[in-house]
N, C-alpha and C positions, 0 to 999 in steps of 0.2 A: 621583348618590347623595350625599347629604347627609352628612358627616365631623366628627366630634368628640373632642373630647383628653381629656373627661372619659367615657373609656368605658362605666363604670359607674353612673355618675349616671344616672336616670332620663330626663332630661330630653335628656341624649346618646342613650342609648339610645331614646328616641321619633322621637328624629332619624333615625336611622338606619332605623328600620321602615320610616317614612312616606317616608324616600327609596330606600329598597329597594321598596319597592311591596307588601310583604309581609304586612303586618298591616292589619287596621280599626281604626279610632278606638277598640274594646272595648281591644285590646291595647295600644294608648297609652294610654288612661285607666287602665287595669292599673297599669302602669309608675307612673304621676303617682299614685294612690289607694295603692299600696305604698309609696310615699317617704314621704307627708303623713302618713298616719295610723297607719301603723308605724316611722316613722323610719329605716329602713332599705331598701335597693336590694334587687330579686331579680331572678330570672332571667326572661327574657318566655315568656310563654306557650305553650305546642307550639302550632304554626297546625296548623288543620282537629281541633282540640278538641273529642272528643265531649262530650256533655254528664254521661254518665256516668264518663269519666275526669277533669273539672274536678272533681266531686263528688270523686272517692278522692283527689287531687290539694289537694285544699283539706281534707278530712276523713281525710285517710289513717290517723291515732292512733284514733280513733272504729270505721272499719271495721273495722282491726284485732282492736281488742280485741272488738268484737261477736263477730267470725270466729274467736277465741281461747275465747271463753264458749260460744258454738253448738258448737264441736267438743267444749269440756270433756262438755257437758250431754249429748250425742248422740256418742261417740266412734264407734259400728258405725255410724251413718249415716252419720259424714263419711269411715270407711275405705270404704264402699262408694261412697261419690260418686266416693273420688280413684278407687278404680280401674274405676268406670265413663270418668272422662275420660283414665286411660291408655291404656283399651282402643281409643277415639275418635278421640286426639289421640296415636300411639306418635312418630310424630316433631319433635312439638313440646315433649314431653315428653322425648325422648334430648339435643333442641339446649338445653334449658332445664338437664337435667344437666350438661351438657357445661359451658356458661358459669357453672353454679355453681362443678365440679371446677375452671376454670381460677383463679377468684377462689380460693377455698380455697386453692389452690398457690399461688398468689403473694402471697395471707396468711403462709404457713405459710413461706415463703421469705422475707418481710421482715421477719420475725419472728424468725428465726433468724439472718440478718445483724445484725440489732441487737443479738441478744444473743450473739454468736459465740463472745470473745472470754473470757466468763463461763459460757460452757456449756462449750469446751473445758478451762477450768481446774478445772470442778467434776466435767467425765468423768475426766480425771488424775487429781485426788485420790482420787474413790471409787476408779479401778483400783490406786492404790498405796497405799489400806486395805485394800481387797479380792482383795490376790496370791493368799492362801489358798485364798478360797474361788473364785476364778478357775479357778486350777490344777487344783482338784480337779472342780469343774463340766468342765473340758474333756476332763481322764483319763476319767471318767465315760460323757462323751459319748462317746470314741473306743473304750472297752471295748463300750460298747453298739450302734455304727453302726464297727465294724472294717474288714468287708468294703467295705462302703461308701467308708470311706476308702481301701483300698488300690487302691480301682477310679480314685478321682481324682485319684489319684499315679499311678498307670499312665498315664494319661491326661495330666498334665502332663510326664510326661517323655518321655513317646513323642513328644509335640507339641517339646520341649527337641531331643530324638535328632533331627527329622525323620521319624521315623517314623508319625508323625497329622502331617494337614493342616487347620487349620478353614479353613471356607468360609470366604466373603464376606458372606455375607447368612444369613438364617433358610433352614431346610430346610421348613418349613412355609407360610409365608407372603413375602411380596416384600420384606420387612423389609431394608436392608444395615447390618449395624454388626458391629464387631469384637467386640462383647460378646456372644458367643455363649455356651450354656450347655452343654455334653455330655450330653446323658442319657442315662442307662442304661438299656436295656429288662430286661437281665438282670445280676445280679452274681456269678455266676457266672465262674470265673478265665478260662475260655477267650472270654468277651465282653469283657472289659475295656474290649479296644478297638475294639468295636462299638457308638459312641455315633448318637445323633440331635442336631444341633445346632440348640439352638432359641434363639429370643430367650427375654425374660424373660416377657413376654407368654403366647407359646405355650406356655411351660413351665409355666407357675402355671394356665395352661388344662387344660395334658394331668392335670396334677396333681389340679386339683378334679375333671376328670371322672373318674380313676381312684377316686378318694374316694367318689362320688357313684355309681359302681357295687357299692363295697366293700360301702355302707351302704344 
């Protein structure tokens, strides 16, 4: 295998194809036609390139916005397209949510490192303009959700006394973390402390589904 110091140059980089065995002469002339006539280096080319992803690949801006006008002009046609190809495609469509959710959180995470340091100085300040209306919003709240509270103060002090034990894990599911939730099926004084201990998960589940029978 063929080695070069100037990695990025084109010309290293054809090196390296032709002595890895990997590409044909198209993807070195690639390489050599991207330097000359754009003045600048790119990346080599996916090998086994359809010809239909070279086209999105080399026209990507174009397809785009076509696929941005066609939905504007047809909006019920292209909602019925996507969820014909949800129905088709359910777990290609879960893995493709899934590595969106994971980019977004680590968006939304290095985003908030950056700005850490100016978002906690501007929470302080609003909470020490806002004592007032703080105060009064939380009165509020405990005159309205009373029993409520007194069921997760029984709850932590029984867990304080030894008298509750949480688990290890969710009661629901195979989950193990210390961060468990107590939920109350009943508030009722003599349930207090007849809780279910879920993750957060479980909890915001049982939750919508009780919602979702209410209504």
């Amino acid at each position: 295998m063929l080695t070069c110091n100037s990695i990025n140059f084109p010309f290293g980089q054809a090196a390296i194809l032709i002595g890895s065995q990997r590409a044909s002469s198209a993807a070195v002339a690639h390489c050599l036609a991207e330097f000359f006539f754009r003045g600048a280096t790119v990346k080599e080319p996916p090998l086994n390139e359809t010809p239909s992803q070279r086209y999105y690949r080399t026209h990507r801006d174009e397809v785009l916005a076509k696929a941005r006008a066609k939905h504007a002009a047809n909006p019920e046609i292209s909602r019925q397209r996507d969820r014909r190809y949800a129905e088709r495609n359910p777990e290609r469509l879960k893995e493709t949510q899934h590595r969106s959710d994971r980019k977004r959180r680590h968006s939304r995470a290095a985003q908030y490192e950056s700005n850490r340091d100016a978002r906690l100085t501007s929470n302080r300040k609003w909470r020490e303009r806002s004592k007032a209306e703080i105060s009064a919003y939380n009165s509020a709240y405990y005159q309205t959700h009373k029993v409520e509270h007194q069921a997760r103060s029984a709850v932590k002090n029984a867990l304080k006394e030894g008298r509750l034990v949480k688990p290890a894990g969710c009661q629901r599911c195979p989950t193990q973390t210390s961060a468990l939730i107590g939920h109350h099926h009943s508030y009722e004084p003599q349930y207090w402390l007849d809780v279910e201990w879920l993750c957060k998960k479980c909890h915001m589940r049982h939750h919508a589904e009780e919602d979702a029978r209410d209504n």
